[in-house]
PLY file of the C-alpha trace (Angstrom):
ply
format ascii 1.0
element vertex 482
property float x
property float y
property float z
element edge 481
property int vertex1
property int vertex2
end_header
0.00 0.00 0.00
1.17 3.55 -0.84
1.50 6.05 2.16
-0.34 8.63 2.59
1.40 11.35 0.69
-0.62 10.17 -2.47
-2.46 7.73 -3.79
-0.65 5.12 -6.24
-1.58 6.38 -10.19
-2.48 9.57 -9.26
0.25 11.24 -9.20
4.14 11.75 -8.26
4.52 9.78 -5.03
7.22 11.12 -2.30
10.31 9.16 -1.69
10.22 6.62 1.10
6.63 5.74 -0.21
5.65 1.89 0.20
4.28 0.36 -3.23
4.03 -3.19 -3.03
6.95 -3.48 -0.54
8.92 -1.53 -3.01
10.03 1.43 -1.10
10.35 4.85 -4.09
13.59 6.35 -3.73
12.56 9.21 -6.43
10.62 10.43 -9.87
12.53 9.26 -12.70
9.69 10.55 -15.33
6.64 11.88 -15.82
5.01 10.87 -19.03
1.38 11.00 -20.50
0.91 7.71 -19.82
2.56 6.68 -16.93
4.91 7.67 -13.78
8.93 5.98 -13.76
10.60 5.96 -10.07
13.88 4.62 -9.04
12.81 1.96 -6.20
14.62 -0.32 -3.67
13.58 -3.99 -3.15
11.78 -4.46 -0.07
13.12 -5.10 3.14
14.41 -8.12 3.75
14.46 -9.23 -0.16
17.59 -10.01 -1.93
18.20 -7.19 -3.92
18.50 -8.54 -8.12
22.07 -7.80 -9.52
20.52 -4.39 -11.15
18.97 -1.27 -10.22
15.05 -1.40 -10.11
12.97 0.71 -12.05
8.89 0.63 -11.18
6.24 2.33 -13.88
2.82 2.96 -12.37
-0.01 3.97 -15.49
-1.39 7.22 -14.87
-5.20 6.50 -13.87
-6.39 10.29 -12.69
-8.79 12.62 -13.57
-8.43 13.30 -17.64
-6.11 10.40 -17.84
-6.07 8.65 -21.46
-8.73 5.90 -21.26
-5.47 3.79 -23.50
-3.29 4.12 -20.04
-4.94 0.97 -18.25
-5.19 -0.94 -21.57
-1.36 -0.44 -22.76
-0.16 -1.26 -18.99
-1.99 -4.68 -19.02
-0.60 -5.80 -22.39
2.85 -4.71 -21.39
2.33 -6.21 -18.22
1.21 -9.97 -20.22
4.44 -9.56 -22.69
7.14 -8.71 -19.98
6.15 -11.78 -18.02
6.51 -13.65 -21.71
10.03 -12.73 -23.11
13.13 -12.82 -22.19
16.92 -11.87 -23.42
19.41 -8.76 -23.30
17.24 -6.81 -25.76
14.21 -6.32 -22.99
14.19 -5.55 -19.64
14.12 -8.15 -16.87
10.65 -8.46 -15.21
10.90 -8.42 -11.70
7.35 -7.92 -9.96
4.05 -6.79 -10.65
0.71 -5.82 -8.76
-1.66 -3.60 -7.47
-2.12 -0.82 -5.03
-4.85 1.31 -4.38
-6.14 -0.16 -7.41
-3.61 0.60 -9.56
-1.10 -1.86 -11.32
2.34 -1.21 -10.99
5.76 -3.13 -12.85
9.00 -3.40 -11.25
11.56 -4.05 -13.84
15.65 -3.58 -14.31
16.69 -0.16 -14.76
18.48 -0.01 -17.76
21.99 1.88 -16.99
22.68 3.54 -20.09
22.04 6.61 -22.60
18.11 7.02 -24.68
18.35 6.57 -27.98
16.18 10.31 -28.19
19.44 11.68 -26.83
20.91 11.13 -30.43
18.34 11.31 -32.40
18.51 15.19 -30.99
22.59 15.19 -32.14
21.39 13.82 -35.60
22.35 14.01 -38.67
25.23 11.82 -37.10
28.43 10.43 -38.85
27.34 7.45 -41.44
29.10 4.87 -38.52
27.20 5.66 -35.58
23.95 5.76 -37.66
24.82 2.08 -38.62
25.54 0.78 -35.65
22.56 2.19 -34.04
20.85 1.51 -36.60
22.07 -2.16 -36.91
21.54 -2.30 -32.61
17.88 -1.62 -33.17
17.46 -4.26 -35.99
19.10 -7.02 -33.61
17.00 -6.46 -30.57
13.74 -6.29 -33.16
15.03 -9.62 -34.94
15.46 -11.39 -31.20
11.71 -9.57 -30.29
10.27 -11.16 -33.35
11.77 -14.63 -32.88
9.52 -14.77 -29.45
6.42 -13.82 -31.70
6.05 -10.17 -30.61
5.91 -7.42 -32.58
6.21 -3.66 -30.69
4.18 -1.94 -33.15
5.67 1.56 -31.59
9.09 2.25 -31.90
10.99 5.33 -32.25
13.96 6.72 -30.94
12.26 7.40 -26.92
11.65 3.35 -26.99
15.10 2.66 -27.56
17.78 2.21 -24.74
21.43 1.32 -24.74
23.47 -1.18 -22.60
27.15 0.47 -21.61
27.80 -2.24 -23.92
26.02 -0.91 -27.24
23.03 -3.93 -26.91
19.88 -2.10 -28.21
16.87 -2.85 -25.33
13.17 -1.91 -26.51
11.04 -0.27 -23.65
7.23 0.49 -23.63
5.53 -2.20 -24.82
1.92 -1.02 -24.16
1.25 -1.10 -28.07
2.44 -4.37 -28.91
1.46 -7.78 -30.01
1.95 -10.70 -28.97
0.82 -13.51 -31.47
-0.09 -15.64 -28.45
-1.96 -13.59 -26.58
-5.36 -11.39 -26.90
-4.66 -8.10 -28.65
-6.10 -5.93 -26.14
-5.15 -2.82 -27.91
-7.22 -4.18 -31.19
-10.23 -4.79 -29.03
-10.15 -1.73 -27.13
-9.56 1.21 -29.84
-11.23 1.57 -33.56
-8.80 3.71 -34.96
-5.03 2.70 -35.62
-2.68 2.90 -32.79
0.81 4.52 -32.82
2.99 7.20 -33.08
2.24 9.37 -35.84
6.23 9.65 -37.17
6.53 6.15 -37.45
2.64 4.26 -37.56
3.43 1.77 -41.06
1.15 1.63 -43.84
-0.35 -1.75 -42.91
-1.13 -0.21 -39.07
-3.07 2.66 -40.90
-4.98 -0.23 -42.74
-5.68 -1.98 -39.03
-3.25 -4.61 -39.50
-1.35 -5.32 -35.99
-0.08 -8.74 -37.23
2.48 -7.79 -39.57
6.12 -8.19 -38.45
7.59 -6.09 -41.17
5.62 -2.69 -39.58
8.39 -3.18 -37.45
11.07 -2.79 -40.42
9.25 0.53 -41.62
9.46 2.01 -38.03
13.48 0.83 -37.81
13.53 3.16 -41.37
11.96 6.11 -40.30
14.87 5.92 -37.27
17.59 5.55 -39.70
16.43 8.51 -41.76
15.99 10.79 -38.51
19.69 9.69 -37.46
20.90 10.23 -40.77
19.28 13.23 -41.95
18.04 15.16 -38.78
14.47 14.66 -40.09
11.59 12.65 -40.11
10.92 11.26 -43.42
6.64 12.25 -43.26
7.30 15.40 -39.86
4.74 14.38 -36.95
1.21 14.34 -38.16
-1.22 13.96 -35.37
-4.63 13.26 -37.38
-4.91 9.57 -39.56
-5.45 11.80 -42.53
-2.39 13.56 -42.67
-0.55 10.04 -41.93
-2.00 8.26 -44.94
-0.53 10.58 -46.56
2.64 7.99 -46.61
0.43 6.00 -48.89
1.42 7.71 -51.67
3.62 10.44 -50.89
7.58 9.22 -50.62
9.66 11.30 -48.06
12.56 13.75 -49.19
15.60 10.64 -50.53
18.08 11.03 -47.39
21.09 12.14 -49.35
18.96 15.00 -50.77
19.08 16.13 -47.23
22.38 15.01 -46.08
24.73 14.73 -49.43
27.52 12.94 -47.84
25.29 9.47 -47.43
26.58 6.86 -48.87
24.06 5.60 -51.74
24.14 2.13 -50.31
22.71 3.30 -46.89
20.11 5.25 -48.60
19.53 1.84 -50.74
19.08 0.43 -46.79
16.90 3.51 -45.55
14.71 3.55 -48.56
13.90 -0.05 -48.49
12.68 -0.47 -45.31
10.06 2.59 -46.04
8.46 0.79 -49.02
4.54 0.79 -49.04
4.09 -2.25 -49.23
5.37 -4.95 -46.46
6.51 -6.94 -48.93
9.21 -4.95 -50.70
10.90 -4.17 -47.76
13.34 -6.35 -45.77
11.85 -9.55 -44.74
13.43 -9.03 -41.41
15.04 -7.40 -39.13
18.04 -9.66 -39.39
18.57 -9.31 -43.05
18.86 -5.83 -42.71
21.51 -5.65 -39.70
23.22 -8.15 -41.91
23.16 -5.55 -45.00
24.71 -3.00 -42.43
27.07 -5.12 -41.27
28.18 -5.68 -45.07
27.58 -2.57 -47.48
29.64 -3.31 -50.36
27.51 -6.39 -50.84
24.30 -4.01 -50.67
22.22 -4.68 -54.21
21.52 -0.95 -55.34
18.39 -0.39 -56.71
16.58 2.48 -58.36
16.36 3.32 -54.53
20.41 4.03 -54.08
20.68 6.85 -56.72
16.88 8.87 -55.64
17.28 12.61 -55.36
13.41 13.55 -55.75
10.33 12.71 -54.76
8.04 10.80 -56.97
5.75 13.11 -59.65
2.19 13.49 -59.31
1.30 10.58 -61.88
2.88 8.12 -59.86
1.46 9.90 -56.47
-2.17 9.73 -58.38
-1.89 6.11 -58.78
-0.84 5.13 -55.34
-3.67 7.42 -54.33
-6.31 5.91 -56.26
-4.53 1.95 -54.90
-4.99 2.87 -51.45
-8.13 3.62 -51.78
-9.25 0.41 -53.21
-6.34 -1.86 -52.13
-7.75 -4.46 -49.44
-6.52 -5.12 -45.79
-3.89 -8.27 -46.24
-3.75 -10.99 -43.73
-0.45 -11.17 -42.45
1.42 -14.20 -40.34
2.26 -14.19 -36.61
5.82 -13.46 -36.43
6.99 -16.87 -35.58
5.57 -17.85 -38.69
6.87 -15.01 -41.62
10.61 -16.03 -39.97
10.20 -19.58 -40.81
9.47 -18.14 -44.45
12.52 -15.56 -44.41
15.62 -18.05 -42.68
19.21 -16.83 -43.05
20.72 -20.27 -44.60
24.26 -20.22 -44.49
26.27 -22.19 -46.87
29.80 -23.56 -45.96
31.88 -23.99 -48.86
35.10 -25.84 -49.06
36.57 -23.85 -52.35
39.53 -26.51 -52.32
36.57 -29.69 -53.06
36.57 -30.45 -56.59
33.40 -32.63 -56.47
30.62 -31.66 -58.68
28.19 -34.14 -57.48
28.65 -32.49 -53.81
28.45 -28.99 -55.17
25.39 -30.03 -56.86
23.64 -31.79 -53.80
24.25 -28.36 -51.87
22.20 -26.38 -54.62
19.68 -28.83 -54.87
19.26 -28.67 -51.14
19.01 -24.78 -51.73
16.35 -24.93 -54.62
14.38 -27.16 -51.87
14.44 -24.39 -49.67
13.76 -21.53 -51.63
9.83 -23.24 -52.84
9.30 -23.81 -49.37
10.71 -20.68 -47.95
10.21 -17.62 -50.58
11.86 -15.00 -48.77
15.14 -17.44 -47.42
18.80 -15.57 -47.82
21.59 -17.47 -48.67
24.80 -16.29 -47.51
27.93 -18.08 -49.40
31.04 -19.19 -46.39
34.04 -19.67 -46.98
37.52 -19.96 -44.91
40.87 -19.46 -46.44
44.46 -19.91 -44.14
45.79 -16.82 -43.19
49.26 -15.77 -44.67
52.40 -16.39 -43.27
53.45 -14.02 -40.20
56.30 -11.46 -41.52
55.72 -11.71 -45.27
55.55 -8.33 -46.91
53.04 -9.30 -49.35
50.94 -10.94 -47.28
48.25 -8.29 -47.21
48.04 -8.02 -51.38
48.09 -12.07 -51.28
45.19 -11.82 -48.60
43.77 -9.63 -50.70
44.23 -11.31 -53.83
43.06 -14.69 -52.06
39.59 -12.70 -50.78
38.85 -11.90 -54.57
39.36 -14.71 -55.99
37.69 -16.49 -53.26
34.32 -14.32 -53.55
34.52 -14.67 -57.60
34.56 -18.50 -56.96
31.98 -18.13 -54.62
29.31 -16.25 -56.76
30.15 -18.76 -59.82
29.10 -21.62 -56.99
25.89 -19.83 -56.88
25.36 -18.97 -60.55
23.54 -22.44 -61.53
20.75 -20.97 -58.63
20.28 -17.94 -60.29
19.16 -16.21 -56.71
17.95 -12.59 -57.26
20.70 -9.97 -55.80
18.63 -9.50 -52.60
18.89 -13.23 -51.66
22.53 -13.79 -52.32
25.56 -12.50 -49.67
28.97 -14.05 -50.23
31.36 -14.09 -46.90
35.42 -15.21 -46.82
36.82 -15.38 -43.74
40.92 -16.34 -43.13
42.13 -18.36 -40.48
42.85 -21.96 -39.57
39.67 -23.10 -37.53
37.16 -23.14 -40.17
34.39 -24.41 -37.43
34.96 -21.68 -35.17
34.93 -19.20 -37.79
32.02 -20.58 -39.68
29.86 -20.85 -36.09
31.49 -17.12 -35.08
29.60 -15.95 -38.03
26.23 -18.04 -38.05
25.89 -16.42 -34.34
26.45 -12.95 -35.48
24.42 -12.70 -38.11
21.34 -14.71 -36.56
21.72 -17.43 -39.15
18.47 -20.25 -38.98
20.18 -23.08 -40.87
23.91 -24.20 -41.70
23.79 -26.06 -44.75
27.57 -27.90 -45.04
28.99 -30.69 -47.28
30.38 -33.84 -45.83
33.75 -34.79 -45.85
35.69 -36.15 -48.33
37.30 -39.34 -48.27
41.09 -38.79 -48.21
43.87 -39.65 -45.43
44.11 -35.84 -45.23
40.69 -35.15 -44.56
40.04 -38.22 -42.45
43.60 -36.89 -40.03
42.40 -33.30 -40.00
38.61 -34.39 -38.74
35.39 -33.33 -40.01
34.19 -29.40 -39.85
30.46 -30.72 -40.35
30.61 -32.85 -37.19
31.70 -29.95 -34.82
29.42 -27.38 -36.60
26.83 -30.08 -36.03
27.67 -30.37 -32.74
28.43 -26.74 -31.68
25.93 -24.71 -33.68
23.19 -22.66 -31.97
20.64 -23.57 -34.97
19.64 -26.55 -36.70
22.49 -27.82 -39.58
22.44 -30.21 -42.40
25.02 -32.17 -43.66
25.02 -32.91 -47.39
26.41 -35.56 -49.29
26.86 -36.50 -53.20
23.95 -38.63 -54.53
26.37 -41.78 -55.12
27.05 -41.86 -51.46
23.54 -42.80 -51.51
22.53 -40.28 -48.19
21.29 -37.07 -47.07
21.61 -36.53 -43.48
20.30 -33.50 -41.28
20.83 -32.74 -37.71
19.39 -30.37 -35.58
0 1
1 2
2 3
3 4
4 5
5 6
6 7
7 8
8 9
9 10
10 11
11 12
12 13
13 14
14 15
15 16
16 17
17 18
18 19
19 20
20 21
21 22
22 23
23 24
24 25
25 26
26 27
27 28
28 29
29 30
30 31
31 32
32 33
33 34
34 35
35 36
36 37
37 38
38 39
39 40
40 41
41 42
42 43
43 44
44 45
45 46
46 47
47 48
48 49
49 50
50 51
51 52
52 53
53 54
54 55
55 56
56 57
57 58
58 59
59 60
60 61
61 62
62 63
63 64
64 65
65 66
66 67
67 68
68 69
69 70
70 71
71 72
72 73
73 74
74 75
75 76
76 77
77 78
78 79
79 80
80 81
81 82
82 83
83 84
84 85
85 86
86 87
87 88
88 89
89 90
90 91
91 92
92 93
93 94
94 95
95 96
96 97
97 98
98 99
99 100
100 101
101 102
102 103
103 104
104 105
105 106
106 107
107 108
108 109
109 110
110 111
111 112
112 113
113 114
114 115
115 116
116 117
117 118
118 119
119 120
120 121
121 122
122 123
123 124
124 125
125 126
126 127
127 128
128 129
129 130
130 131
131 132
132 133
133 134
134 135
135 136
136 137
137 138
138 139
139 140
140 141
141 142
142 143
143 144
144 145
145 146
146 147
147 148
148 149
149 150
150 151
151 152
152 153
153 154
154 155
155 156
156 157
157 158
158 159
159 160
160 161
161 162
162 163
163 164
164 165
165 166
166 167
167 168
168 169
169 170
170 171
171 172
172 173
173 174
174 175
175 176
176 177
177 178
178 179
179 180
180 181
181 182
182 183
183 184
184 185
185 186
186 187
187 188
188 189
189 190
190 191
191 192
192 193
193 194
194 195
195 196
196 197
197 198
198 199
199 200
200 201
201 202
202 203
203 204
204 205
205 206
206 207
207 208
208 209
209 210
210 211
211 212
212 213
213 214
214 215
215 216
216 217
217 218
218 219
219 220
220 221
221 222
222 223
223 224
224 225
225 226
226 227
227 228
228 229
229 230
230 231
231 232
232 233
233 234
234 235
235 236
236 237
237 238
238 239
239 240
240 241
241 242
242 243
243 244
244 245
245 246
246 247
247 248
248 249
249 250
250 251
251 252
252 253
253 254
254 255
255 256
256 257
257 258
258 259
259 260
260 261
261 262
262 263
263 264
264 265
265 266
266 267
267 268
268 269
269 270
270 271
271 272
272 273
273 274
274 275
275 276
276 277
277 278
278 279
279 280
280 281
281 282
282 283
283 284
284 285
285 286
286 287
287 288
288 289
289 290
290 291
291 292
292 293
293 294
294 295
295 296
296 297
297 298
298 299
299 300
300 301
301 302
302 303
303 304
304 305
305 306
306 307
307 308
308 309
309 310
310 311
311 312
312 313
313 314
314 315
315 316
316 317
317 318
318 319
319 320
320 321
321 322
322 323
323 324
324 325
325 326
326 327
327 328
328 329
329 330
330 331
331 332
332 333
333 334
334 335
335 336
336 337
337 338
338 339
339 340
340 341
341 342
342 343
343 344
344 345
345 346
346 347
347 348
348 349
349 350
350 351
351 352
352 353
353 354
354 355
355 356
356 357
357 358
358 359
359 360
360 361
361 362
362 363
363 364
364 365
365 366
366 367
367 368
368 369
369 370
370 371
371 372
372 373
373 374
374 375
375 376
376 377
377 378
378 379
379 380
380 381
381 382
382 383
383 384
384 385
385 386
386 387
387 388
388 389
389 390
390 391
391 392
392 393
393 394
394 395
395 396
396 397
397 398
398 399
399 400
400 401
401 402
402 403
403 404
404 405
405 406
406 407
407 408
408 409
409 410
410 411
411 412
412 413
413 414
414 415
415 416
416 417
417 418
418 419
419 420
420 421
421 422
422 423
423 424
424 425
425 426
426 427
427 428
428 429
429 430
430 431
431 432
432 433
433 434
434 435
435 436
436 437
437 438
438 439
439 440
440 441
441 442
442 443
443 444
444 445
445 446
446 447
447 448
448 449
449 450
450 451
451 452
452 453
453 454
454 455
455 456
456 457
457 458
458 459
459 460
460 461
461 462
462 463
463 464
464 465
465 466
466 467
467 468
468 469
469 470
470 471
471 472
472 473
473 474
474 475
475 476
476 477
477 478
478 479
479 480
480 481
């Protein structure tokens, strides 16, 4: 029970109030929707390994009728995920009749602190950028979708780890959408609400993409691509209106990042970035970014093509999209270990036809091409033009491996690494870049290989996703192990 300084939800509560045996040591923020203190565990308690932070929903006079609703879905999805890209639940209840969360306090700097620097250097707007995308990707893989980020959602570890705050808008796949039972009209922020929200559709993982976009563009550019409208009106206009082209606004831009930026602010769900880890991988490699159309933009489009999209959203009808779990199981990151020194056809050719499984079953899949070289010999003055000679050729041999496919640009990434534990390197990578399959040939049959041991039997047994291991149709056997 609160003291009686205030009652809990209806304002700032003094420190050394009692909530819930939670004793406030002081205001941390006032918002719209809800009150942020700095508490201590209760008495007697062991106190978790990190501060505590407790939000209370503001439930006064002339209170938003959307604070009670947002605090009980955020309340349902905290107690449902987990990981370093959310905050750890710690407690929940009520007081006074008011709910309260204690959660950690996450230590580190707002992302709104800068977004207010921006337009920031092309390097800290990728790795920002690419933080975001990695803490969506994990957010997604637990079958939420937040359905309202922007920059104020957005905290940082000391460490750089993007963690995703307020989830009183989201949806979990699993769980009743309160928000979509409570409210008639679209909910979220008017800088970043997608197309497909506008439309009423909550269930589309890929709203999350457009809202990681508009982001990008206000740390690249100092702007928000469609300004703050505050009426639905003004937002549709994103229908069929395309923001400024970043580098119109902030010339030095590289082209590929405005390739990146562009993409994920597509109309249409579909012709953006299937997810969230296919675009931190794009950041994380940008001379291996397709450019489109997109990369060379310096206008907006002219009012024929702006009529048209008009006149489409007008008529175009509300899509049914998949829960999250389910559009990732369509979009997997297959990695492809390639030993460039195996002459074999046959094995080559039971890899792709592995691959051209995959892609019927799994449209939007993206292959990325491995392969490990041995690193040059310590002291050699041309070891860095051999390295780089090696990488080359290596990446030329990789993309003819992939030719017989004929993969689109936007499904194909090539990757050489150099060093002598292939394994390590290969399940390095396939952790970085949230890879959902390995996909590796079997060993051949020579003293050589048989004395060195078998990569695919440690990847097998080491990898954090599932793995198959290939072999040529005479050995009579495909084996996969997850």
């Amino acid at each position: 029970m609160a003291t009686d300084q205030g009652r809990v939800g209806e304002g700032p509560l003094a420190a050394g109030t009692e909530v819930g045996g939670f004793r406030i040591r002081g205001l941390l923020h006032e918002g719209g929707m809800a009150l942020l203190y700095a508490v201590d565990a209760p008495e007697g308690a062991a106190p978790p390994p990190f501060p505590l932070l407790m939000k209370i929903p503001r439930l006064g006079f002339g209170s938003h009728p959307g604070c009670l609703v947002g605090f009980e879905v955020e309340q349902m999805i905290l107690g449902r995920i987990t990981g370093p890209h959310v905050p750890r639940l710690v407690a929940s209840g009520s007081s006074d009749g008011a709910p309260w969360l204690v959660m950690e306090r996450i230590a580190g700097d707002n992302l709104a602190e800068a977004a207010a620097r921006a337009p920031l250097p092309v390097a800290e707007v990728v790795g920002l950028t690419a933080a975001v995308a990695a803490a969506v990707h994990d957010l997604h893989r637990q079958n939420v979708i937040h359905l309202d980020l922007k920059p104020g959602n957005v905290l940082l570890r000391e460490n750089g780890t993007a963690v995703l705050v307020d989830f009183g808008l989201a949806r979990h796949a699993e769980l009743p959408d309160l928000v979509e039972e409570a409210f008639a009209l679209p909910a979220g922020t008017g800088a970043a609400i997608s197309p497909e929200q506008l439309a009423g559709i909550r269930s589309d993982a890929r709203s999350d993409i457009f809202a990681i976009g508009v982001i990008a563009y206000q740390l690249a550019t100092g702007k928000l691509p469609y300004g703050a409208p505050s009426t639905r009106s003004a937002m549709r206009r994103r229908l069929y209106i395309d923001p400024l082209p970043p580098c119109s606004l902030a010339p030095a831009l590289p082209p590929w990042l405005q390739e990146v930026i562009l993409r994920c602010l597509e109309i249409r769900p579909e012709a953006r970035y299937a997810t969230a880890a296919q675009l931190a991988h794009d950041l994380a490699h940008p001379q291996q970014v397709p450019h489109s159309e997109r990369a060379a933009r310096r206008h907006r489009a002219g009012p024929l093509v702006v009529a048209r999209r008009w006149l489409q959203a007008l008529s175009a009808p509300a899509a049914v999209a998949p829960t999250p779990a389910q559009h990732l199981s369509r979009a997997p990151h297959v990695m492809v270990a390639i030993d460039l020194d195996d002459r074999r056809e046959a094995q080559a050719e039971a890899m792709r036809a592995a691959l051209r499984r995959a892609l019927i079953a799994e449209p939007d899949l993206r292959v990325t091409l491995f392969a490990a070289l041995p690193e040059q010999p310590f002291g050699e003055e041309s070891a860095p033009e051999l390295a780089h000679g090696q990488q080359t050729a290596a990446l030329i041999a990789l993309r003819h491996w992939a030719a017989p496919l004929r993969l689109p640009a936007d499904k194909l990434r090539t990757h050489v690494a150099f060093g002598s534990d292939t394994a390590g390197l290969l399940l390095g990578y396939a952790a970085t870049h949230h890879a959902d399959r390995i996909v590796v040939g079997a060993r051949g049959h020579s003293a050589l290989r048989r004395f060195l041991g078998s990569v695919s039997s440690r990847v097998v047994a080491e990898a954090g996703c599932s793995v198959t291991v290939v072999r040529p149709p005479r050995d009579n056997e495909l084996t996969a192990a997850d």
